[in-house]
C-alpha positions in Angstrom: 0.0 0.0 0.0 2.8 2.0 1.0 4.0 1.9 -2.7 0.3 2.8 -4.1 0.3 6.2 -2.2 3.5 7.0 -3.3 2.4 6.5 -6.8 -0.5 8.3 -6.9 1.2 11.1 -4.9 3.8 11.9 -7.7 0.7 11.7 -10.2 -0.9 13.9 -8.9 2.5 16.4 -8.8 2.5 15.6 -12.6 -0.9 16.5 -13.2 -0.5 19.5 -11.1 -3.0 18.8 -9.3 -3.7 19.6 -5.3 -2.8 17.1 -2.5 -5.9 17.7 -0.5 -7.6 15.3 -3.3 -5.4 12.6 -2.4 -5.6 13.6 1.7 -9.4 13.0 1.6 -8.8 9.7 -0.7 -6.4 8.6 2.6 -9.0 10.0 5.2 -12.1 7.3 3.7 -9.3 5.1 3.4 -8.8 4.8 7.1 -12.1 4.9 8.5 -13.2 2.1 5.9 -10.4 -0.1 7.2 -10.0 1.1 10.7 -9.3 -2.4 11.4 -6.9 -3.7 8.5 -3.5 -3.2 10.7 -1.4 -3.5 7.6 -3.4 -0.8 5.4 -3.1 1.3 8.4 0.6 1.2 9.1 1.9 1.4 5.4 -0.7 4.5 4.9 0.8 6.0 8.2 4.2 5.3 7.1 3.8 7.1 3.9 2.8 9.9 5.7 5.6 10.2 8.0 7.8 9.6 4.5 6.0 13.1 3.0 4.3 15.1 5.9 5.5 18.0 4.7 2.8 17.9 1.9 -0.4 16.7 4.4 -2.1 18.2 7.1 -0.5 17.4 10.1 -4.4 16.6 12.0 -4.0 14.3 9.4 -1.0 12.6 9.9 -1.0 12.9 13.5 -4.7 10.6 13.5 -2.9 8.0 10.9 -0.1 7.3 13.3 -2.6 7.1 16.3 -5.2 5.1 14.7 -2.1 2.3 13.0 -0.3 1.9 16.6 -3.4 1.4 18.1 -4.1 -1.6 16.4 -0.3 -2.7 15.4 0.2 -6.2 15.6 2.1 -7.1 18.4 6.2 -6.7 18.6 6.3 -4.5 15.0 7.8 -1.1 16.0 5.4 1.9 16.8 5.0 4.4 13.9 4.5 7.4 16.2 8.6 6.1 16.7 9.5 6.1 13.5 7.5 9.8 13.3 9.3 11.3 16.4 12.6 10.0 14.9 12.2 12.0 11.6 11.9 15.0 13.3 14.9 14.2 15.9 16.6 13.8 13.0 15.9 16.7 10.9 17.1 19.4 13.3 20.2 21.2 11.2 21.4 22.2 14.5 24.0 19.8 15.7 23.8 20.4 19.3 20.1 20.3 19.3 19.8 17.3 16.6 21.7 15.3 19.3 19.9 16.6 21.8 16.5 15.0 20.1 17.8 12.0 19.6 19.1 11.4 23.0 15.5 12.0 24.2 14.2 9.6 21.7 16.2 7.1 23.1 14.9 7.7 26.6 11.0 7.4 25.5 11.7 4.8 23.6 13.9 2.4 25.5 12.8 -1.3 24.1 12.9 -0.3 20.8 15.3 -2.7 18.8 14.4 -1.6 15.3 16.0 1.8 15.5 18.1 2.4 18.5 21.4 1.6 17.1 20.5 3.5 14.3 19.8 5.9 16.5 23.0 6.0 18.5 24.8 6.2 15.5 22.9 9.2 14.2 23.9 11.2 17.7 27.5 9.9 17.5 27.6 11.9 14.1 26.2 14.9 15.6 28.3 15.2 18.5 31.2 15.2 16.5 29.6 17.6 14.2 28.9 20.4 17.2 32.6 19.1 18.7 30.9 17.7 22.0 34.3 14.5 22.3 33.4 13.5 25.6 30.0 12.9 24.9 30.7 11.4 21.6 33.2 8.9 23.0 30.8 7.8 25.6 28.1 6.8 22.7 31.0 5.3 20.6 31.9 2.7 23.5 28.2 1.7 24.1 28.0 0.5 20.7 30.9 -0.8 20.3 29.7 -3.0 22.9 26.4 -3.3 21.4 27.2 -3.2 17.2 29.8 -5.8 16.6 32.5 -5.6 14.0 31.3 -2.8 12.3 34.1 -0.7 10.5 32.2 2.2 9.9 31.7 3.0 13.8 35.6 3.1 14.2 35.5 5.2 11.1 33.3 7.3 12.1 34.8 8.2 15.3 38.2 8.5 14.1 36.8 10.7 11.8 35.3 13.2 14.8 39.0 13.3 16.3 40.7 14.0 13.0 38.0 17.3 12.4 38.7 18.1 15.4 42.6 17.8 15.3 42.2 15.6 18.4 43.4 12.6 19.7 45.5 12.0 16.5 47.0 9.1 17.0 43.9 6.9 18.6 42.4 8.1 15.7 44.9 5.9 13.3 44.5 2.7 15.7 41.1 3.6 14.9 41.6 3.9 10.7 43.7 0.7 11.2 40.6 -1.4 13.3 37.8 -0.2 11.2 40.2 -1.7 8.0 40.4 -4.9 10.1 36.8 -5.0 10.1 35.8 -4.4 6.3 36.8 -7.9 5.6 34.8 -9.1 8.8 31.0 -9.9 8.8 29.8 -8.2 11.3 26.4 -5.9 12.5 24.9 -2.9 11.1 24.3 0.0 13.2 22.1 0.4 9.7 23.6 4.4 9.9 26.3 5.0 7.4 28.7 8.0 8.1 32.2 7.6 6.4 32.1 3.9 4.6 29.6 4.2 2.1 31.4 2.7 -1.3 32.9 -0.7 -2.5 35.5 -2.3 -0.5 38.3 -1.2 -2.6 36.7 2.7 -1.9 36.2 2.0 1.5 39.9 1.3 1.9 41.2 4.2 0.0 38.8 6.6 2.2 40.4 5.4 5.2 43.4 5.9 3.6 41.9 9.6 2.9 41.8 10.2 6.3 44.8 8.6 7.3 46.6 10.9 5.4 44.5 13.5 6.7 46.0 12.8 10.6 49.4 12.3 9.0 49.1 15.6 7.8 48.5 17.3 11.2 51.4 15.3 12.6 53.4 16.5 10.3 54.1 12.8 9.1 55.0 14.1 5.6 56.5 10.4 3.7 53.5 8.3 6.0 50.6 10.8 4.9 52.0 11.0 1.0 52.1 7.2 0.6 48.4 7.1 2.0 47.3 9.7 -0.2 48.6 8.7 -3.0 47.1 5.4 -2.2 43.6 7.1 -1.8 43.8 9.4 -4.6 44.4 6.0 -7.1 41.4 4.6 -5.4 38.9 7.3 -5.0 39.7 9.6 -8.2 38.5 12.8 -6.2 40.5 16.0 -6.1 40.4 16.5 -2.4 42.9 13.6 -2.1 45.1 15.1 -4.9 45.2 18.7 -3.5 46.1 16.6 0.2 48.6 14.7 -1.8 50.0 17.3 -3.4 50.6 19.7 0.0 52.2 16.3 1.7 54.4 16.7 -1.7 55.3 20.3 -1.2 56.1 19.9 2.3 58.9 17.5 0.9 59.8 20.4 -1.3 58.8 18.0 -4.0 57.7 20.8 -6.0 56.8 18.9 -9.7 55.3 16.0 -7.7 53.2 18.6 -6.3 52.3 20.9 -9.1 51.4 17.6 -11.0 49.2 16.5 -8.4 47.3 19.9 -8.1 46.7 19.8 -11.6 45.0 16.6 -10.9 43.0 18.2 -8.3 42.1 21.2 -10.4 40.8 19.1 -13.4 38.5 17.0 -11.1 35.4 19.0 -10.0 35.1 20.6 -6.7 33.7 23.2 -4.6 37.5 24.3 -4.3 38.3 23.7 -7.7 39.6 27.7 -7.9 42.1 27.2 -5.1 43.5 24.2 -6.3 43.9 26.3 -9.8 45.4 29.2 -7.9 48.0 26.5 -6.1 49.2 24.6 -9.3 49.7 28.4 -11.0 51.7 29.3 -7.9 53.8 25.9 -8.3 53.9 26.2 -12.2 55.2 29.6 -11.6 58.0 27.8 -9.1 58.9 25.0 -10.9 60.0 27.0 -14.1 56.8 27.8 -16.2 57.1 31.4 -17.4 53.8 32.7 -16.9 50.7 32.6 -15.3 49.0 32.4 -18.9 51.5 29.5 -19.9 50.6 27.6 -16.6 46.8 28.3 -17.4 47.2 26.9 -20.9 48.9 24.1 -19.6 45.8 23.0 -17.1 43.4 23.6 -20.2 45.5 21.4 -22.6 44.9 19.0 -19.2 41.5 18.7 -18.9 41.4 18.3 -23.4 43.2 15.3 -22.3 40.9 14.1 -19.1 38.1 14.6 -21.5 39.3 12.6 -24.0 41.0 9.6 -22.0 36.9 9.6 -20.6 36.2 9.1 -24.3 33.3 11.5 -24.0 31.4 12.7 -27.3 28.2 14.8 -26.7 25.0 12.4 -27.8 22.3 15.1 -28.8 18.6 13.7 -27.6 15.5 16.1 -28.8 12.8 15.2 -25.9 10.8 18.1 -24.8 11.3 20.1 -21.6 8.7 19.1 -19.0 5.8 21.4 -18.0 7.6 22.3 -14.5 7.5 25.0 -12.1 10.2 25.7 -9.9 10.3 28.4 -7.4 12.7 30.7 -5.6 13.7 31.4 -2.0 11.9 34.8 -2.5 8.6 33.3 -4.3 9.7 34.1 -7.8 8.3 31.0 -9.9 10.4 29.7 -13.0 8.3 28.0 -15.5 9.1 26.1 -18.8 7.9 28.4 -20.8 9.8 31.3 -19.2 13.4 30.1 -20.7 12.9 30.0 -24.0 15.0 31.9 -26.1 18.4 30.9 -24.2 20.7 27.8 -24.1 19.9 26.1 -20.3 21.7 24.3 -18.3 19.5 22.7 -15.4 21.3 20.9 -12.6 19.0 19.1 -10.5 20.9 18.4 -6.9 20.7 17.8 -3.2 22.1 19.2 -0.4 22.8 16.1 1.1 24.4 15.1 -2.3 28.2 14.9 -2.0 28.6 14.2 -5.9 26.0 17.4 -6.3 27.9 19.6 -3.7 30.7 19.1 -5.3 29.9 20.5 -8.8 28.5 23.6 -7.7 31.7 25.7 -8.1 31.8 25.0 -11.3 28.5 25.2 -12.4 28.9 28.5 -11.2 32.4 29.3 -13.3 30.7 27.8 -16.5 27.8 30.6 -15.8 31.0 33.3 -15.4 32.3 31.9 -18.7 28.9 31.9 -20.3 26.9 34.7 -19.9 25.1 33.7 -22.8 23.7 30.6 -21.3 21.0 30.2 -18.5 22.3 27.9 -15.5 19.9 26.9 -13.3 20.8 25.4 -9.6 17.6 24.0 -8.8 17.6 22.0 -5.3 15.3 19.0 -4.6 14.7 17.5 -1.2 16.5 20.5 0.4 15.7 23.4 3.1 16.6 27.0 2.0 18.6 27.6 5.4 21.0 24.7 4.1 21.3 25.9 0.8 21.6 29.3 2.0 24.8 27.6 4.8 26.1 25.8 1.8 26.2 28.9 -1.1 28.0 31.0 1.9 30.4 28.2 2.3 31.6 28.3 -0.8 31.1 32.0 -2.2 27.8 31.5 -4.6 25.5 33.6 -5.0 23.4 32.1 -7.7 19.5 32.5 -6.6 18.4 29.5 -4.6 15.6 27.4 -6.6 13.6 24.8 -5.2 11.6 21.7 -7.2 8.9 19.7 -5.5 8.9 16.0 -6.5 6.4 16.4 -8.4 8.6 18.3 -10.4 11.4 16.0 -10.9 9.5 13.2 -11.8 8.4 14.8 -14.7 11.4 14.2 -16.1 11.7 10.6 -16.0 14.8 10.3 -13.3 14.6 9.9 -9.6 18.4 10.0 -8.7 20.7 13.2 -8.1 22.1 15.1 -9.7 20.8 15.0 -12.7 21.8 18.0 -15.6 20.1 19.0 -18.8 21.1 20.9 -21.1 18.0 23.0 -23.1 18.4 24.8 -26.2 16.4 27.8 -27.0 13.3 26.2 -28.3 12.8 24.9 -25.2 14.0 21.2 -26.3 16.2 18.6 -24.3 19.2 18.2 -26.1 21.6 16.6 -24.0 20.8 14.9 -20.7 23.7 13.4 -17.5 22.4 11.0 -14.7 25.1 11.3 -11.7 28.2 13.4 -11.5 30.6 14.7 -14.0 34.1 14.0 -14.1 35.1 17.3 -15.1 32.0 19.7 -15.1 33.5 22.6 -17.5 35.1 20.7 -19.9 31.8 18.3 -20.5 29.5 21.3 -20.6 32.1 23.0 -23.0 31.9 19.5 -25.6 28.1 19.9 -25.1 27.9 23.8 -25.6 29.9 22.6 -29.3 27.7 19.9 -30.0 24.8 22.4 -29.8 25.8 24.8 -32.0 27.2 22.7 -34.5 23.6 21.1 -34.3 20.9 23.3 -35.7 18.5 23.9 -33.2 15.2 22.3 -33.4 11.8 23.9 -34.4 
C-alpha cells in the first residue's frame, strides 16, 4: 500500500493537481479499514515519509489510529514519526539533543536504537561535544559488533577536530580490520559508504588526513597517494599534493594539483590558484603559460573519458520551480536561451561538489542560462552551503512532483535545453570534469541546428 500512495502522490505532482484530493482519498481510506493493521501502518508510514505535503491533524490521527491496532512486537510508527523529526534538526547540538531524548522514550525499541546512536555519535562530532561522543562510541561498540564504519566514524570526529591523532589511526587501522569481517549494522552509514576497494582508500583519505596534522610528511603522502588512485577525487590530490610540497617535491606537487584542479570541486579555484603558484616555481614562465597548460589537461581528461556529446530532442517538462523569495520559474519562461539545469541535493556529495563549477561555467557563459535547482533541500541549508563556498546564484527549489516529470529519480541530474525549449543533452550522476563536459556539449549544440 505504502508503494500505491507513493504512486498516486507523484501523479498527482504531474498533473499538477492539489494534495488535498489525495488527503481526503487517505482519510475514507482509514475509516473504511480502521481495522486492517497493515493498510493502516503502510498508509501511516507514507505519511511520516512526505508530511510535509499533508495536514498534520491528518498525519497525526494515521499514526494514532495504526499503533493502536499494530500487531504485536512491529515497531510503533509514532517512533518512527518522532525519529524523523529528531533527525531533521540542522542544528548539531540540538539534533543530538533530540535523539538522546528519543532514546529515553523509547527504551525497548530494537528496530532503530542503534541506528539511532549512530545518528547522535555523528552529531556530536559535528557540534565538537568528544566527551560525549566517545561515551556513545563505547556503548555500541559494545552493542554493534565488527562494524568498520563505527571506528571510522569516530576517528573521523578526532581527525576534524585535530584531536586525539594518533587513537584516531588505531582507529583507521581497526575499522580496515573489520571491512573484511561480517559483522552488525548500526544500519547508519557516516564515512564507509562505497565498495571495499573505496572504502579502503577513504580510510586511507583520512589517514593521510592525521598524517598531515602530525606533520608525518613520507606516511601521509604514501596514503594519499594510495587514496587518490582509489577514490579519483580531487580532495585527495590537492592533500597529496601539500604532503608533496612539504617535501619540497615541488613537480610532484604541481602535478598533483593539476590533478585536483581538473576533477570537480567546490575548491576547484584554489586548487587552480596552487598549481599556478607551483607552475610559476617549478620554471613555467607565466601565469598564462601555466593556465594553458591546465586547459590542454583537462582536453586530455576529456578525451581519455572518451566523452562525445549524444544530442537527444525530448521536450522540456511542464515544471515550475520556485525561488527562495517566491519568484516562480516556469518552462515556458526560458525559451530563447541555451539552459543548463542541474537538479541536486544538499545532502548530495557528488552534487555539492559540482556547484563551483556550475557557477564558473555561468562566469564563462553569460550567454547561457544555469539553473541550480535543489530537490529535497531546506533554504537555510542551501543558504549555509552557497555562503560556504562563495555562490550567489538565486536559490531554486523543485517539488517531486517536479522532478518526476522528467523521468529520473536519482541526483544530480543536468540537462542541457536549447532555446526552443527542447532537451538536447541529458547526465544522470556526476561529471568528471564539469567545465570541460558542458564545453563539448555547448559545441555539439551549435554545431547542431536547433530544433523547431
Amino acid at each position: 500500500m505504502y508503494d500505491e500512495w507513493v504512486y498516486k502522490f507523484r501523479r498527482q505532482s504531474e498533473y499538477q493537481r492539489e494534495h488535498q484530493e489525495l488527503a481526503n482519498e487517505i482519510r475514507e481510506g482509514l475509516a473504511l479499514r480502521a481495522a486492517d493493521p497493515d493498510y493502516l501502518r503502510q498508509t501511516a508510514m507514507f505519511l511520516v515519509g512526505f508530511e510535509g505535503a499533508f495536514p498534520s491533524e491528518l498525519v497525526e490521527h494515521a499514526v494514532d489510529i495504526s499503533d493502536r491496532v499494530a500487531m504485536p512486537g512491529m515497531p510503533s510508527v509514532r517512533c518512527e514519526l518522532d525519529r524523523e523529526h529528531a533527525a531533521s534538526i540542522e542544528n548539531p547540538e540540538q539534533r543530538a539533543k533530540a535523539l538522546e531524548e528519543w532514546l529515553a522514550k523509547y527504551p525497548d525499541d530494537r528496530a532503530y536504537s542503534n541506528e539511532i546512536r549512530k545518528e547522535r555519535l555523528d552529531a556530536l562530532g559535528d557540534a565538537g561535544d568528544i566527551d560525549s561522543a566517545e561515551a556513545v562510541f563505547r556503548d555500541l561498540a559494545v552493542r554493534v559488533l565488527d562494524e568498520a564504519d563505527l571506528y571510522a566514524t569516530m576517528a573521523s570526529i578526532y581527525i576534524r577536530r585535530k584531536k586525539k591523532l594518533s587513537e584516531a589511526l588505531l582507529l583507521l587501522d581497526k575499522a580496515e580490520r573489520k571491512l573484511s569481517a561480517d559483522g552488525e549494522s548500526s544500519g547508519f552509514v557516516v564515512v564507509l559508504s562505497g565498495s571495499p576497494d573505496e572504502n579502503r582508500a577513504t580510510l586511507n583519505l583520512w589517514r593521510g588526513k592525521a598524517l598531515l596534522e602530525l606533520r608525518e610528511w613520507v606516511k601521509a603522502e604514501d596514503c594519499l597517494e594510495r587514496s587518490a588512485h582509489g577514490l579519483d577525487e580531487a580532495e585527495a590530490y590537492a592533500l597529496l599534493a601539500h604532503a608533496q610540497e612539504q617535501q619540497k617535491k615541488w613537480r610532484d606537487a604541481k602535478k598533483s594539483y593539476l590533478e585536483a584542479s581538473v576533477r570537480s570541486s567546490s575548491h576547484e579555484k584554489d586548487y587552480v590558484e596552487q598549481f599556478v603558484r607551483l607552475s610559476l616555481k617549478s620554471g613555467i614562465p607565466s601565469r598564462l603559460a601555466a593556465l594553458s597548460e591546465l586547459a590542454g589537461a583537462r582536453k586530455r581528461n576529456l578525451h581519455n573519458e572518451h566523452y562525445k556529446p549524444a544530442l537527444v530532442d525530448l521536450p522540456l517538462p511542464d515544471f515550475t520551480f520556485t525561488s527562495a523569495t517566491g519568484e516562480k520559474i516556469t518552462a515556458s519562461s526560458l525559451r530563447g536561451k541555451n539552459v543548463v539545469l542541474d537538479i541536486w541535493s544538499t545532502w548530495c556529495g557528488p552534487c555539492v561538489s559540482e556547484l563551483g563549477s556550475f557557477v564558473k561555467f555561468q562566469q564563462v557563459h553569460p550567454e547561457v542560462k544555469v539553473l541550480l535547482v535543489a530537490r529535497d533541500s531546506k533554504v537555510p541549508e542551501i543558504r549555509k552551503l552557497f555562503r560556504s563556498q562563495g555562490i550567489s546564484e538565486q536559490i531554486i527549489l523543485a517539488t517531486d512532483g517536479d522532478v518526476a516529470k522528467f523521468g529520473a529519480n536519482g541526483v544530480p541530474q543536468t540537462y542541457i535545453v536549447d532555446e526552443n525549449g527542447r532537451i538536447r543533452l541529458l547526465h544522470y550522476g556526476g561529471l568528471p570534469d564539469v567545465l570541460s563536459y558542458l564545453e563539448a556539449d555547448l559545441s555539439a549544440l551549435k554545431a547542431r541546428p536547433a530544433t523547431q
